[in-house]
N, CA, C and O atoms as a CHARMM CRD file, in Angstrom:
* protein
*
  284
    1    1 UNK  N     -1.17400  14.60400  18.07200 PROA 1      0.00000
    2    1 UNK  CA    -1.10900  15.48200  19.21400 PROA 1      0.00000
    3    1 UNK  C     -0.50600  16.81600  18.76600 PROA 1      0.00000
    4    1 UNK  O      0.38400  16.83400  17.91600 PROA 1      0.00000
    5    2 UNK  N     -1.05100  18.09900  19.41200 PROA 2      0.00000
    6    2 UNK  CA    -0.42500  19.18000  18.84500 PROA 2      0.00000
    7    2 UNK  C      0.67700  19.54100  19.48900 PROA 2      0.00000
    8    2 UNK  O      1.13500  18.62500  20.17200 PROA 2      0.00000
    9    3 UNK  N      1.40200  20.74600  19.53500 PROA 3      0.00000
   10    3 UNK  CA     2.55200  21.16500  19.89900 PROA 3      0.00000
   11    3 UNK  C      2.74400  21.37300  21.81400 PROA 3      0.00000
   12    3 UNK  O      3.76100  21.26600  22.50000 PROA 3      0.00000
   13    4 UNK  N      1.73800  21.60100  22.09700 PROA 4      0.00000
   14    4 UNK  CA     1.13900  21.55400  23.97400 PROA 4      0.00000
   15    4 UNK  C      1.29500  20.04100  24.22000 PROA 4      0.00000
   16    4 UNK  O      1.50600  19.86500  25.42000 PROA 4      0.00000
   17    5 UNK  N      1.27300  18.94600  23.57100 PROA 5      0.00000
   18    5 UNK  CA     1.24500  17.60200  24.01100 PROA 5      0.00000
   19    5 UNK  C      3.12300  17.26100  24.08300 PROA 5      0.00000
   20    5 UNK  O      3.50900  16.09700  24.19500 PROA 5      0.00000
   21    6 UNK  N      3.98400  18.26900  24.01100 PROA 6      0.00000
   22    6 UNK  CA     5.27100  18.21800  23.81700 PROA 6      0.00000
   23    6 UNK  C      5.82800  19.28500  24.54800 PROA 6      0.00000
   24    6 UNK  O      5.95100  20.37300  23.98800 PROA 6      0.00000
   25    7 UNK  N      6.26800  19.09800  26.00200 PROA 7      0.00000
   26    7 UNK  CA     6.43000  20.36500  26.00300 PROA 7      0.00000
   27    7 UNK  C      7.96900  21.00300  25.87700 PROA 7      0.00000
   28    7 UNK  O      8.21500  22.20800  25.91200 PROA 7      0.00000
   29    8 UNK  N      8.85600  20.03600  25.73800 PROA 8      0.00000
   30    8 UNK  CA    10.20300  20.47500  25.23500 PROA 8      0.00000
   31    8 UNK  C     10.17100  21.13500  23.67400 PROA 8      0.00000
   32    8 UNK  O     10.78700  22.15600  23.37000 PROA 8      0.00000
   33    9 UNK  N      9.59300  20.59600  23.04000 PROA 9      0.00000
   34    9 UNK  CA     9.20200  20.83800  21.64000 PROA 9      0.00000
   35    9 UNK  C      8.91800  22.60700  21.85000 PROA 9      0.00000
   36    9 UNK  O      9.60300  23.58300  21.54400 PROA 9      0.00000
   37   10 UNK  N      7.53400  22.46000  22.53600 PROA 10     0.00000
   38   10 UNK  CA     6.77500  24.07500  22.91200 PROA 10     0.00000
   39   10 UNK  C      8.24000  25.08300  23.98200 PROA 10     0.00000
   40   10 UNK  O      8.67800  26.19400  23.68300 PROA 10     0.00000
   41   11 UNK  N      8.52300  24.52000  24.76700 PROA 11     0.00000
   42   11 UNK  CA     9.68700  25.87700  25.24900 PROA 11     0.00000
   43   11 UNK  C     10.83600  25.86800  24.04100 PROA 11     0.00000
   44   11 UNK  O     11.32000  26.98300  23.84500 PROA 11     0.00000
   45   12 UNK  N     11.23500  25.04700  23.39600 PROA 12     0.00000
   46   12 UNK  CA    12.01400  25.31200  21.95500 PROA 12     0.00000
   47   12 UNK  C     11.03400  26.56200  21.14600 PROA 12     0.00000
   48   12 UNK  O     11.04600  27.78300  21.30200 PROA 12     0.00000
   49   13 UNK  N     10.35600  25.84800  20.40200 PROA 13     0.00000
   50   13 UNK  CA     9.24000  27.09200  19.64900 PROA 13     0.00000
   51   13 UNK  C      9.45900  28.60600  20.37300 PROA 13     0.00000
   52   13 UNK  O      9.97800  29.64300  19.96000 PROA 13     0.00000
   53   14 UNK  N      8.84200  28.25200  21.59500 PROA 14     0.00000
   54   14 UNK  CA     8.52700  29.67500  22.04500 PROA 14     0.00000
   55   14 UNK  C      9.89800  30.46000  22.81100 PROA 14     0.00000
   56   14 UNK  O      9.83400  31.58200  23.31300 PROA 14     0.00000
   57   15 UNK  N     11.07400  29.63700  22.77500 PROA 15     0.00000
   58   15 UNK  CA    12.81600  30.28500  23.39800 PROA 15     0.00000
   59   15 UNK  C     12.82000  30.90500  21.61100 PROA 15     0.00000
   60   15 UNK  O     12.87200  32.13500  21.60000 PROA 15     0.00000
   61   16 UNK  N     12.79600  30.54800  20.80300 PROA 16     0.00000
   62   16 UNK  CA    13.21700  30.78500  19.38100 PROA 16     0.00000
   63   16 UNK  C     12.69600  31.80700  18.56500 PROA 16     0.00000
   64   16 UNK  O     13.16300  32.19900  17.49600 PROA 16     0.00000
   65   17 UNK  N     11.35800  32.34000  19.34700 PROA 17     0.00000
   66   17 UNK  CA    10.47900  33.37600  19.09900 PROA 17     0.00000
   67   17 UNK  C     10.62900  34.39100  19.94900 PROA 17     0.00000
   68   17 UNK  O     10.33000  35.56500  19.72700 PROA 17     0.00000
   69   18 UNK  N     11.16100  33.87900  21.06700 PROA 18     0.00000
   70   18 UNK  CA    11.28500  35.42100  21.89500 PROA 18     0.00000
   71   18 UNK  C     12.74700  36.31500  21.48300 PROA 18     0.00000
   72   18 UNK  O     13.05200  37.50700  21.46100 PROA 18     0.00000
   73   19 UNK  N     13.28000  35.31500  21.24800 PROA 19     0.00000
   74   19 UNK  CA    14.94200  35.10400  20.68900 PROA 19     0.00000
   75   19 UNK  C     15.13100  35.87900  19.34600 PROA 19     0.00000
   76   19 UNK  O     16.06400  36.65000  19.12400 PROA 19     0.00000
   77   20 UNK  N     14.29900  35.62600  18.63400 PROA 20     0.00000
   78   20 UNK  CA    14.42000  36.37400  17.22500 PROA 20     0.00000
   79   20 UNK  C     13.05000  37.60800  17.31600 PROA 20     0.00000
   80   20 UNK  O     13.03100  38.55700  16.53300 PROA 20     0.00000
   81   21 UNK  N     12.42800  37.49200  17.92600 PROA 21     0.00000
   82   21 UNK  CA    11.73100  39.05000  18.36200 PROA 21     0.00000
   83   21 UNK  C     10.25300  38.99100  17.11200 PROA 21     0.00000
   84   21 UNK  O     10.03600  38.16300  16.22700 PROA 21     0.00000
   85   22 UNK  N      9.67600  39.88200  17.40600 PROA 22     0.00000
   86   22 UNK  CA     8.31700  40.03400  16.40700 PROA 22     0.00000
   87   22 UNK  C      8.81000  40.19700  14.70600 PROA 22     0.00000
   88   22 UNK  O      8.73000  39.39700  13.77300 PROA 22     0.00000
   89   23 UNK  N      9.11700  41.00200  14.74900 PROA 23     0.00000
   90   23 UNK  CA     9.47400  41.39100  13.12100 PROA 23     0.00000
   91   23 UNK  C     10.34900  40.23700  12.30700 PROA 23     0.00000
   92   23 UNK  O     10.33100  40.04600  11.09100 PROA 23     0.00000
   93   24 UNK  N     11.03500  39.60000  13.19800 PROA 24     0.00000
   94   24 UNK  CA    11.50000  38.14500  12.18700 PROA 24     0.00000
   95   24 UNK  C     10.93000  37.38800  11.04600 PROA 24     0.00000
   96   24 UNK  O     10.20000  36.40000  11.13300 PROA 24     0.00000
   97   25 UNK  N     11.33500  37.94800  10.00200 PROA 25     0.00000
   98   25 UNK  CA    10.68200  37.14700   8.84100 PROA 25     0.00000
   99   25 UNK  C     11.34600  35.75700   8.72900 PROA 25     0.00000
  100   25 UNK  O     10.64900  34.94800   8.11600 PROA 25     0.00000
  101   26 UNK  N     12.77000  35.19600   9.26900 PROA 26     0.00000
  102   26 UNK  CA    13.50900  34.04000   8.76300 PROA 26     0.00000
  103   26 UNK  C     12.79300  32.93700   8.53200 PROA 26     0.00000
  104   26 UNK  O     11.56800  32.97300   8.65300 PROA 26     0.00000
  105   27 UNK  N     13.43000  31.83100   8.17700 PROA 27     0.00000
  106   27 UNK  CA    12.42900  30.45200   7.89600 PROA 27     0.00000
  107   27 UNK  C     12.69900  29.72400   9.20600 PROA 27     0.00000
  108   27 UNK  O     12.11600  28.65100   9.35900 PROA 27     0.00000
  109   28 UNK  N     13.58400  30.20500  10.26600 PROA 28     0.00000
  110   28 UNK  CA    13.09500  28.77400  11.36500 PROA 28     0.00000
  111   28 UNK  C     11.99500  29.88100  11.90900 PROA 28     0.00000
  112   28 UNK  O     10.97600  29.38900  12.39300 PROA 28     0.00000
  113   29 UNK  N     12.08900  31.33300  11.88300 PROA 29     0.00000
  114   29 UNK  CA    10.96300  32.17700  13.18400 PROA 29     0.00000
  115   29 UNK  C     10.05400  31.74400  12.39700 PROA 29     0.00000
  116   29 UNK  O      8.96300  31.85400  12.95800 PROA 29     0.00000
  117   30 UNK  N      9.90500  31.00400  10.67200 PROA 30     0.00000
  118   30 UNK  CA     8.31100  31.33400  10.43000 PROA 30     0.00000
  119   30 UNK  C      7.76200  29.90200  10.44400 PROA 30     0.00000
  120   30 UNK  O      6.55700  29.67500  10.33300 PROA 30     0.00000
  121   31 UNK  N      8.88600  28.74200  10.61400 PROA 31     0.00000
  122   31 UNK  CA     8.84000  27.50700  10.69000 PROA 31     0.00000
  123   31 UNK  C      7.82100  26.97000  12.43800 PROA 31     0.00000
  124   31 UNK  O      6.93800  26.18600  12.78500 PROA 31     0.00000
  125   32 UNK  N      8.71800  28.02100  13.03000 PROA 32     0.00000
  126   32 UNK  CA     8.61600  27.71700  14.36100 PROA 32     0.00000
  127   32 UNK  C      6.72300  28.25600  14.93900 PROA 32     0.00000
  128   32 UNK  O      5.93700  27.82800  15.78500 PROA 32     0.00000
  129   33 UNK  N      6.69900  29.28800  13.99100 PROA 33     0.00000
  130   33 UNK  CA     4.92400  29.78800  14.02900 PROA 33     0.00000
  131   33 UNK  C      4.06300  28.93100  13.28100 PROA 33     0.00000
  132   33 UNK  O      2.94000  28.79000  13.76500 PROA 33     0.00000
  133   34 UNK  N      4.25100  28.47000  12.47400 PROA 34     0.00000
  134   34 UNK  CA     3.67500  27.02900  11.83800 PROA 34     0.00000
  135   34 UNK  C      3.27500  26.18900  12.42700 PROA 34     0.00000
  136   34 UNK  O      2.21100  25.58400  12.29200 PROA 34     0.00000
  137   35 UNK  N      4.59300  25.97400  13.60300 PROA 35     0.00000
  138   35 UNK  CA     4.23000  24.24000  14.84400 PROA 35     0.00000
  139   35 UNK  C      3.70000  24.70400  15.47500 PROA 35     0.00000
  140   35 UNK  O      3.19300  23.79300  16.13000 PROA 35     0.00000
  141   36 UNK  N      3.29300  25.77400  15.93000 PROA 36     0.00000
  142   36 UNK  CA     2.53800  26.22800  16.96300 PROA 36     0.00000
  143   36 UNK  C      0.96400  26.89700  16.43800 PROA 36     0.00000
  144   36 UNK  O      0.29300  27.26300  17.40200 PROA 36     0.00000
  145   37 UNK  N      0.41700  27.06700  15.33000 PROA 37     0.00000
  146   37 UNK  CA    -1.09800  26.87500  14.81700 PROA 37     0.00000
  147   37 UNK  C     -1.17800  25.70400  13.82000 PROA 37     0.00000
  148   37 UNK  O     -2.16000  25.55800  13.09200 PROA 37     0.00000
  149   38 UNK  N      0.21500  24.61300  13.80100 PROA 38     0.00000
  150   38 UNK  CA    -0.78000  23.18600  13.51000 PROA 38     0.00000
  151   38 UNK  C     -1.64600  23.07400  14.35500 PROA 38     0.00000
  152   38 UNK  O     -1.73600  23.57400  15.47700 PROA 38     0.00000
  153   39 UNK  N     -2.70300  21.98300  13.46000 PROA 39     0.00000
  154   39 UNK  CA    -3.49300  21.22000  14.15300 PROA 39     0.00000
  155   39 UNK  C     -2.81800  20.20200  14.59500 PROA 39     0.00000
  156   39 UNK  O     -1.62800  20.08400  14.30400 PROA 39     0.00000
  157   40 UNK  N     -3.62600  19.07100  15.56700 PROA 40     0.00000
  158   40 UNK  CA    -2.59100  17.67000  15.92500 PROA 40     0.00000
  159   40 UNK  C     -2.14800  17.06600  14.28500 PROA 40     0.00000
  160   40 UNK  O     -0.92400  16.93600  14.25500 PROA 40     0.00000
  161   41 UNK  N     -2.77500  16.68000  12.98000 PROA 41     0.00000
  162   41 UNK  CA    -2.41900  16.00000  12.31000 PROA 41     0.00000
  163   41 UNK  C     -1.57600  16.54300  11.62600 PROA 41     0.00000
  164   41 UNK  O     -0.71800  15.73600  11.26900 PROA 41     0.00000
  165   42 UNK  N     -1.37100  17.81300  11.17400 PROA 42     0.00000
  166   42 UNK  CA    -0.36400  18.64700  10.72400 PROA 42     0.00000
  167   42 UNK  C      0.88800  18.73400  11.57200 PROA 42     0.00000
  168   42 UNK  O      1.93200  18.70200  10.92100 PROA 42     0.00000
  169   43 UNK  N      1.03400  18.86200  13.22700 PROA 43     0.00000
  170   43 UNK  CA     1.67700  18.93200  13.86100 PROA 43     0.00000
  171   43 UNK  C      2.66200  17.53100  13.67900 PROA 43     0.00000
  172   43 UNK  O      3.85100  17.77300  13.88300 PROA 43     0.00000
  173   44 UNK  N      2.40600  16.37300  13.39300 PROA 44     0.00000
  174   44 UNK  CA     2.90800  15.29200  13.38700 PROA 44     0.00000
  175   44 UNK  C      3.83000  15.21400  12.21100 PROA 44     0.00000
  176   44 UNK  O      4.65900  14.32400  12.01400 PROA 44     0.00000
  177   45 UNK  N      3.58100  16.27400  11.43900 PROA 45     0.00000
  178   45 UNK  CA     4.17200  16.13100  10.18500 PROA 45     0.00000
  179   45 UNK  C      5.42300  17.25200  10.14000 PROA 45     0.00000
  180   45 UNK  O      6.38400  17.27400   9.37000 PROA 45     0.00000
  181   46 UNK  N      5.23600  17.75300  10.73300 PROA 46     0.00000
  182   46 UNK  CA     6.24500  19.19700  10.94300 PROA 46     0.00000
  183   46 UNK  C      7.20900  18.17900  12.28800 PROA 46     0.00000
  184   46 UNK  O      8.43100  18.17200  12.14400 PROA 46     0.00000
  185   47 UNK  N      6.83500  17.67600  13.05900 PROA 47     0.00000
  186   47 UNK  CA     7.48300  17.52900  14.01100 PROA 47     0.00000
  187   47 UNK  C      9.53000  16.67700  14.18300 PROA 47     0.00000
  188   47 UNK  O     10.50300  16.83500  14.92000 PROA 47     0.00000
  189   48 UNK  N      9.14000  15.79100  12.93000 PROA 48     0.00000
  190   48 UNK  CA    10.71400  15.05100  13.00400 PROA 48     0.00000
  191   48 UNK  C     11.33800  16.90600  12.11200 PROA 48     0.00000
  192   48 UNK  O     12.20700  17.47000  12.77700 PROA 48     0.00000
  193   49 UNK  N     10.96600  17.54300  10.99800 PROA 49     0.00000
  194   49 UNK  CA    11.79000  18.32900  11.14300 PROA 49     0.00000
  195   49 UNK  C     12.31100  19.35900  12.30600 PROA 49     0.00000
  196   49 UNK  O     13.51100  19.55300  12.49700 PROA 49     0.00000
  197   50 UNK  N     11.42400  19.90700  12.95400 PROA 50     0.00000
  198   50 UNK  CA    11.69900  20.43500  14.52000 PROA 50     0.00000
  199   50 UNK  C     12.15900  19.66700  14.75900 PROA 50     0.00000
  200   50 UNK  O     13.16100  19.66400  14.04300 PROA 50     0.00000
  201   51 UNK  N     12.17000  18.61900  15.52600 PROA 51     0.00000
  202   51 UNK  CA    13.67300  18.16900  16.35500 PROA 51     0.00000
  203   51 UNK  C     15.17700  18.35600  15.65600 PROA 51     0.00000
  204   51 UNK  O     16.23500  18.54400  16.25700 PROA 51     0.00000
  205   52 UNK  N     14.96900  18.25000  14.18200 PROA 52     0.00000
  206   52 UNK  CA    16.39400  18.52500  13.54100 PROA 52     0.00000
  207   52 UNK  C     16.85800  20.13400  13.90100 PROA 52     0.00000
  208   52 UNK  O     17.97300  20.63800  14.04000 PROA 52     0.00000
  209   53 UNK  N     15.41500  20.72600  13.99100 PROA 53     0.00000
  210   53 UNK  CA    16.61200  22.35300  13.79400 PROA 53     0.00000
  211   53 UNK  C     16.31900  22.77200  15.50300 PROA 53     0.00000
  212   53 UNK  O     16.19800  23.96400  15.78800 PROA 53     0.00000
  213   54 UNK  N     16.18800  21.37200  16.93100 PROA 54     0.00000
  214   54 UNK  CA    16.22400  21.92900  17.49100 PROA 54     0.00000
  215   54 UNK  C     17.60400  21.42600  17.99300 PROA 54     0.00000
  216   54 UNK  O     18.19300  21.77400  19.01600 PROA 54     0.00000
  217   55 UNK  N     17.98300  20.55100  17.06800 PROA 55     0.00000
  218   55 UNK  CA    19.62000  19.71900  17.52400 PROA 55     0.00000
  219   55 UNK  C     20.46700  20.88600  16.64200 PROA 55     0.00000
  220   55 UNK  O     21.55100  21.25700  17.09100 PROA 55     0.00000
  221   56 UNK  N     20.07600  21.32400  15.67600 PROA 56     0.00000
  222   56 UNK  CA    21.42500  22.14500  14.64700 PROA 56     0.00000
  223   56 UNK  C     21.31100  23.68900  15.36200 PROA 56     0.00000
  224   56 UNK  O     22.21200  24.51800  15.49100 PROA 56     0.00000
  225   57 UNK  N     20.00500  23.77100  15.74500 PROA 57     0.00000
  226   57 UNK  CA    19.74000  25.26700  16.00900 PROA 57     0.00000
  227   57 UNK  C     19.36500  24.98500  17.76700 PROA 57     0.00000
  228   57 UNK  O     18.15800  25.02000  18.00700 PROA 57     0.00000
  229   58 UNK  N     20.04700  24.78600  18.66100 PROA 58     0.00000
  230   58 UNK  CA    20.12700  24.91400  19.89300 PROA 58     0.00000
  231   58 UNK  C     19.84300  26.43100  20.76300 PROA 58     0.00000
  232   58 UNK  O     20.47300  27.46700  20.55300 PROA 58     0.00000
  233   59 UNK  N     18.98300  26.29800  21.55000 PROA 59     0.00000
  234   59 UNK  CA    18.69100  27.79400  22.67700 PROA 59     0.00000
  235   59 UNK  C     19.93900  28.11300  23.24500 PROA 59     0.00000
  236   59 UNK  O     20.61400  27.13400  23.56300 PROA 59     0.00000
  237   60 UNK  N     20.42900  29.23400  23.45900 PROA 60     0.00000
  238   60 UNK  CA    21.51000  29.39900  24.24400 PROA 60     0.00000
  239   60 UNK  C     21.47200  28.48300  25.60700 PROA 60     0.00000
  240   60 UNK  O     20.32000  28.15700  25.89500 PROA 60     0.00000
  241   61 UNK  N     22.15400  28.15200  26.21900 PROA 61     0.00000
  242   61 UNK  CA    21.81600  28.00300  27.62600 PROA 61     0.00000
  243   61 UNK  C     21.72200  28.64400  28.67200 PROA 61     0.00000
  244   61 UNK  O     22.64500  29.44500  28.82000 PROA 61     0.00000
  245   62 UNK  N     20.89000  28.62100  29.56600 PROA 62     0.00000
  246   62 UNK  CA    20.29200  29.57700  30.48700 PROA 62     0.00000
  247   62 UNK  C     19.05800  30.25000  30.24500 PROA 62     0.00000
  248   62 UNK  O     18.41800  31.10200  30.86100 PROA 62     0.00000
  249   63 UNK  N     18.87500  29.50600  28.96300 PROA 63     0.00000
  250   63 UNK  CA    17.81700  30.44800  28.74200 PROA 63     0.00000
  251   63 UNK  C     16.38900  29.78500  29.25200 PROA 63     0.00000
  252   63 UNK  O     16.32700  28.55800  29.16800 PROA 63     0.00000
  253   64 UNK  N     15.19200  30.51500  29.79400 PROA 64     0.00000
  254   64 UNK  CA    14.12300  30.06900  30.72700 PROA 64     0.00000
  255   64 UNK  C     14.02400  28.77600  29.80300 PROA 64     0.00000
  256   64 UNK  O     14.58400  28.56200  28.72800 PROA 64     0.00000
  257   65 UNK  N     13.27400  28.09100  30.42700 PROA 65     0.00000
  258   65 UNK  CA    12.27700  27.18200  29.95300 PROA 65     0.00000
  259   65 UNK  C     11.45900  26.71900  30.65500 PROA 65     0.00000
  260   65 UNK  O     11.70000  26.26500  31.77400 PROA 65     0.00000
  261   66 UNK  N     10.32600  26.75400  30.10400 PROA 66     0.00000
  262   66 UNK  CA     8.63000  26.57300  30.95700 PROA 66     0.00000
  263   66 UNK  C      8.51400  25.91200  32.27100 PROA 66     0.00000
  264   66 UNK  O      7.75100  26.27400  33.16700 PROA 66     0.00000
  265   67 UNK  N      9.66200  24.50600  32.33500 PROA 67     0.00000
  266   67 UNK  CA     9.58400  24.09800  33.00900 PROA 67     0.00000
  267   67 UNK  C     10.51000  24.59800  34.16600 PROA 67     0.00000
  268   67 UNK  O     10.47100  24.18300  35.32500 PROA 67     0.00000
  269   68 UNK  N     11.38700  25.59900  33.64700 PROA 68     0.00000
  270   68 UNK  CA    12.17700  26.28800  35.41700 PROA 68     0.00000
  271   68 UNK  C     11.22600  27.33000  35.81800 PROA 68     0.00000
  272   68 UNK  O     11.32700  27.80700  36.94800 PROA 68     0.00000
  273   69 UNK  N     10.20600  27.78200  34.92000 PROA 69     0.00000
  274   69 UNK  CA     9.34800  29.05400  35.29100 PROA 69     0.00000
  275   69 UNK  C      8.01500  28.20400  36.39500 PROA 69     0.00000
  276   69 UNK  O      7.73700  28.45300  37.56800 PROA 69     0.00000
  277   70 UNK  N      7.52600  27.36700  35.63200 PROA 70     0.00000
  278   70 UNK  CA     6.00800  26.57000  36.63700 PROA 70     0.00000
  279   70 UNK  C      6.66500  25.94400  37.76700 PROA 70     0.00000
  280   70 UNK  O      7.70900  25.37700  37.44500 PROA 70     0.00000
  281   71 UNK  N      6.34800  25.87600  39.06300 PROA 71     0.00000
  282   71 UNK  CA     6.53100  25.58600  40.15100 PROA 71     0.00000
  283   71 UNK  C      6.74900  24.06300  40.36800 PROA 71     0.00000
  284   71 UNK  O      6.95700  23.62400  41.49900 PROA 71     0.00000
C-alpha cells in the first residue's frame, strides 16, 4: 500500500515538508519526499523507518493535521 493508504504516516510527511519549506536539502525533508513518490512495494520498505523518525522527530503540536482540516 502506498503512503495515501496511511494517513497518519501522510499528515507526518506532509507537517515535515511544510515545516522545513521548499529549499530543504536535509535527509529527513529528502527522506520524507521519497515516501511520498514510492510506489506501494517500495513504500513498505521505507515505512518501519518513518515511524522511527516520526517517534524521534515529532510535529510540533498544534500543528494541522488532515484529519482536523476534512470535515
Amino acid at each position: 500500500m502506498e503512503i495515501q493508504g496511511y494517513p497518519e504516516e501522510l499528515d507526518y510527511v506532509n507537517a515535515q515538508l511544510d515545516l522545513k519549506g521548499p529549499d530543504d536539502e536535509s535527509f529527513l525533508g529528502t527522506f520524507c519526499l521519497a515516501c511520498l513518490r514510492a510506489d506501494s512495494q517500495n513504500y513498505e520498505i521505507l515505512r518501519m523507518s518513518l515511524r522511527y523518525f516520526m517517534n524521534k522527530y515529532p510535529v510540533p503540536k498544534g500543528f494541522p493535521r488532515r484529519a482536523d482540516i476534512e470535515p
